[in-house]
C-alpha positions in Angstrom: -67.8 -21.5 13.5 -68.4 -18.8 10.9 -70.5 -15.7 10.7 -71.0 -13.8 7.5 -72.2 -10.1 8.1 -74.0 -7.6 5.9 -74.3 -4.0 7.0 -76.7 -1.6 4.8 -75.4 1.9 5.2 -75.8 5.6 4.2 -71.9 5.9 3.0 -69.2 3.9 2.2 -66.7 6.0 4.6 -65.2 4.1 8.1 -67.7 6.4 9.8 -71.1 5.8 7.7 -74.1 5.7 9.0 -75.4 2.0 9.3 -79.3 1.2 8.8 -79.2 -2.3 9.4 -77.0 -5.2 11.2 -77.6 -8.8 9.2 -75.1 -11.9 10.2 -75.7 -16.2 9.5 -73.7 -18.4 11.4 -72.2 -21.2 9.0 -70.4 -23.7 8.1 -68.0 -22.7 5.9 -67.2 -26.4 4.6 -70.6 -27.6 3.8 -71.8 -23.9 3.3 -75.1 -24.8 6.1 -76.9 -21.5 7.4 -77.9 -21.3 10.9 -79.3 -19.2 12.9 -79.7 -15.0 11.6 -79.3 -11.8 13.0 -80.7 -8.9 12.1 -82.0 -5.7 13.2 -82.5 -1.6 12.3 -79.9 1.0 14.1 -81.5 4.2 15.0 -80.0 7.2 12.8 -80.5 10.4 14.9 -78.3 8.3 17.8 -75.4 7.5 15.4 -75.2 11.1 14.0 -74.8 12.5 17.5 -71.9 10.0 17.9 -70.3 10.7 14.5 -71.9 9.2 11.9 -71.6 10.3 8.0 -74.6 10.3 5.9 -73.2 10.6 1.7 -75.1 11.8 -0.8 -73.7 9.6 -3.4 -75.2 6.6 -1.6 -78.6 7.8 -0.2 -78.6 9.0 -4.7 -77.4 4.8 -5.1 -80.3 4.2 -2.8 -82.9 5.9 -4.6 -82.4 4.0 -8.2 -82.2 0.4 -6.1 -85.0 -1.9 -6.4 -88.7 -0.8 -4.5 -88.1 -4.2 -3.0 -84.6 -3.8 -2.0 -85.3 0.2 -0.5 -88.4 -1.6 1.7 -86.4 -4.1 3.5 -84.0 -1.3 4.5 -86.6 1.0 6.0 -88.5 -1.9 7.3 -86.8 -2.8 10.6 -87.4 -0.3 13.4 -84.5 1.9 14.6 -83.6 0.3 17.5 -81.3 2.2 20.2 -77.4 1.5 19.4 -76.0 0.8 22.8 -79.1 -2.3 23.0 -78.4 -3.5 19.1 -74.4 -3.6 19.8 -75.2 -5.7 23.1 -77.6 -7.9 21.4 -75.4 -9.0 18.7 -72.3 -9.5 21.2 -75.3 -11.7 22.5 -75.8 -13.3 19.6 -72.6 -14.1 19.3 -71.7 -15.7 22.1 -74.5 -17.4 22.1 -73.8 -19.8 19.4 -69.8 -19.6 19.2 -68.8 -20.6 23.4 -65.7 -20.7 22.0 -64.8 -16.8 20.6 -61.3 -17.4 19.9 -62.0 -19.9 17.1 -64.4 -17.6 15.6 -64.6 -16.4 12.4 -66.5 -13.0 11.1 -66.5 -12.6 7.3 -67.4 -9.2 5.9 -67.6 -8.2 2.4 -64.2 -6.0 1.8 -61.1 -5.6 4.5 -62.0 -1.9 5.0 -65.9 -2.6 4.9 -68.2 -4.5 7.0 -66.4 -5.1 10.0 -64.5 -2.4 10.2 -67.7 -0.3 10.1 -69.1 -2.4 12.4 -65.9 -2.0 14.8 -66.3 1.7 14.6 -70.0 1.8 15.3 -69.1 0.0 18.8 -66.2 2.2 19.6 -68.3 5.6 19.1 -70.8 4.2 21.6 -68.7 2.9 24.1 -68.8 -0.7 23.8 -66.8 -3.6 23.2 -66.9 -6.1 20.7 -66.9 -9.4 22.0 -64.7 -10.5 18.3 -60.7 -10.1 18.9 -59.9 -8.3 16.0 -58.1 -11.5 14.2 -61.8 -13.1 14.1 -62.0 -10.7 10.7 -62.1 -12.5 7.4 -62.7 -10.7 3.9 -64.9 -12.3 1.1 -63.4 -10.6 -1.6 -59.6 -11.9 -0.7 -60.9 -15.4 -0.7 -62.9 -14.6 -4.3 -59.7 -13.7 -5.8 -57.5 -16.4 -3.8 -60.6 -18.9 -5.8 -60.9 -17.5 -8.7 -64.6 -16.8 -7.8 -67.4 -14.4 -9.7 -69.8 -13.7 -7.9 -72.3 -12.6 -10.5 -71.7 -16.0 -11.9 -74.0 -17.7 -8.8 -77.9 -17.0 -9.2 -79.2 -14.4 -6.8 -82.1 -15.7 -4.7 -84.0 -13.0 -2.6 -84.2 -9.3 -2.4 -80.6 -7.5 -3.8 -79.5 -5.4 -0.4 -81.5 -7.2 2.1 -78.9 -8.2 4.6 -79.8 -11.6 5.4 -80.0 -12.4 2.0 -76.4 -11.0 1.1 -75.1 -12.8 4.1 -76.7 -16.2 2.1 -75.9 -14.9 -1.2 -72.2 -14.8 0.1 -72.1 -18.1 1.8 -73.0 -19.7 -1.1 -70.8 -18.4 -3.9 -67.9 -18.6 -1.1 -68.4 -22.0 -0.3 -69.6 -23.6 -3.7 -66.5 -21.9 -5.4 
């Protein structure tokens, strides 16, 4: 089974800060959402273990949508060591069988590699092998995909609906 993840972040660095955890298990054949994830990450936590807040993105963030800025502050800012154990959770959860899972993120060096780095500064592991990671921008090009050329249905930067906005234009292209 497949798992499409979304982070929302202060930076664009290995080591940025991360607001908020969003993930959909799928089907990548018939392109079927199940169940979501998502959740806040408290800041003050992840700056004590090493996490970069950029200008240039909390400036991005300020000419996004109203909408879009909302959904990121909405979630509370849960502690890290409970968020990374919930979604190792999660995970297991609904894929028994880890091995055969597969975690798509939007750029090789982005999503889960982020998301691998947030774990290791606090000390836990991630339940994914590191050969779970897939990248939705290889399989645009290997497809000959646009994204821009799918409609957009939901709030622009709100992690859940990224994660569906991805499923879709990955699995209807």
């Amino acid at each position: 089974m497949h798992i499409m993840l979304d982070l929302e972040t202060m930076g664009v660095n290995a080591d940025a800060l991360i607001t908020t955890i969003s993930a959909v298990r799928f089907d990548l054949k018939s392109g079927q959402c199940f169940e979501e994830f998502e959740t806040g990450l408290n800041w003050e936590e992840q700056i004590e273990h090493g996490a970069i807040i950029d200008s240039s993105t909390v400036q991005w963030w300020l000419k996004q949508s109203k909408e879009a800025q909302e959904t990121m502050m909405r979630l509370p800012q849960n502690r890290i060591i409970d968020v990374l154990q919930e979604f190792n959770g999660w995970i297991t959860k609904y894929i028994p069988n880890i091995k055969n899972a597969k975690l798509w993120g939007n750029g090789v060096t982005f999503d889960n590699t982020l998301l691998r780095n947030l774990y290791k500064r606090h000390g836990v592991d991630f339940v994914l092998p590191y050969y779970c990671d897939n990248d939705v921008r290889t399989l645009v090009t290997l497809k000959g995909i646009n994204p821009r050329d799918y409609e957009f249905k939901g709030i622009k930067h709100r992690g859940i609906d990224d994660c569906k906005h991805q499923i879709f234009y990955c699995c209807e292209g």
